[in-house]
C-alpha positions in Angstrom: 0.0 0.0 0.0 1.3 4.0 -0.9 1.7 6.0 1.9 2.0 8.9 -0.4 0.1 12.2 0.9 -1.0 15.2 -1.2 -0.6 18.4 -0.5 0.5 22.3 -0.7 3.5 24.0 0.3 4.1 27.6 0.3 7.2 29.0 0.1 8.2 32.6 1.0 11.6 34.3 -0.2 12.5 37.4 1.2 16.2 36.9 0.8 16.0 37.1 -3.0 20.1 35.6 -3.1 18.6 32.4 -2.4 16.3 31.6 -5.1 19.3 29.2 -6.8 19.6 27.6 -4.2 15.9 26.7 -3.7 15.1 26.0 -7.1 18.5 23.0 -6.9 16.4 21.9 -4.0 13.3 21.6 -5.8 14.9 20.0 -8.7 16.2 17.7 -6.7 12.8 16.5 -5.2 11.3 17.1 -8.7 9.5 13.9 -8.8 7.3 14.4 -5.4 5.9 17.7 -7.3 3.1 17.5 -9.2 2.7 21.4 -10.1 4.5 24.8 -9.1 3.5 28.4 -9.5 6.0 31.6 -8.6 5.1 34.6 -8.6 7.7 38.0 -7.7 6.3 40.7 -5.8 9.0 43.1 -7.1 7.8 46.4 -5.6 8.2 44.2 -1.7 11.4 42.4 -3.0 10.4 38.8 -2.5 8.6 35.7 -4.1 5.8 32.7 -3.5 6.3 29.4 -4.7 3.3 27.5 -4.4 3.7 23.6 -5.1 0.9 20.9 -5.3 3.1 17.7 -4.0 2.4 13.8 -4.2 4.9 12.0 -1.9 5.8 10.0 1.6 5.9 12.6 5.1 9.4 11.3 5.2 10.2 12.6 1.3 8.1 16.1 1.7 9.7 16.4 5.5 12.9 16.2 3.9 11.8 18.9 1.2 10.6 21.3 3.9 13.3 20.7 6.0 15.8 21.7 3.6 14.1 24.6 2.4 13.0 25.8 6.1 17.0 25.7 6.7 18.3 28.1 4.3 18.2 31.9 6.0 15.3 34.1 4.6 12.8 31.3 3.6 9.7 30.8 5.1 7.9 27.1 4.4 4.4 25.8 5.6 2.9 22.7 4.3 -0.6 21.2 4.8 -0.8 17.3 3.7 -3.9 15.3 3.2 -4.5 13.1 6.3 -5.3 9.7 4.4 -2.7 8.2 2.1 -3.2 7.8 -1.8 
């Protein structure tokens, strides 16, 4: 049986340096996401990445985790509480 969960994560960059480094993240756990939309909000100086995600809690914990860890990024997640 899949233990895979869906779910959203939203992901707030107000430390625009960083945006390399979060998009080699999210390459990296490419297959887990399902859809992505980023949007700049130039005249504030950050960006949202919203992502629709399809994966285990231990792969998107590992996703958040890493992104939560880099300085001026802000992640939240909500999963789907049955599997899929």
């Amino acid at each position: 049986m899949d233990d895979n969960r869906l779910g959203v994560i939203g992901i707030v960059i107000e430390n625009r340096e960083e945006v390399p480094l979060v998009n080699e993240i999210l390459s990296n756990h490419a297959e887990m996401i399902i859809g992505r939309m980023g949007l700049p909000y130039r005249e504030k100086n950050v960006a949202v990445i919203s992502l629709i995600v399809d994966g285990t809690t231990d792969q998107l914990g590992s996703l958040t985790g890493k992104l939560g860890n880099i300085p001026g990024i802000t992640v939240k997640s909500a999963l789907s509480k049955k599997s899929f």
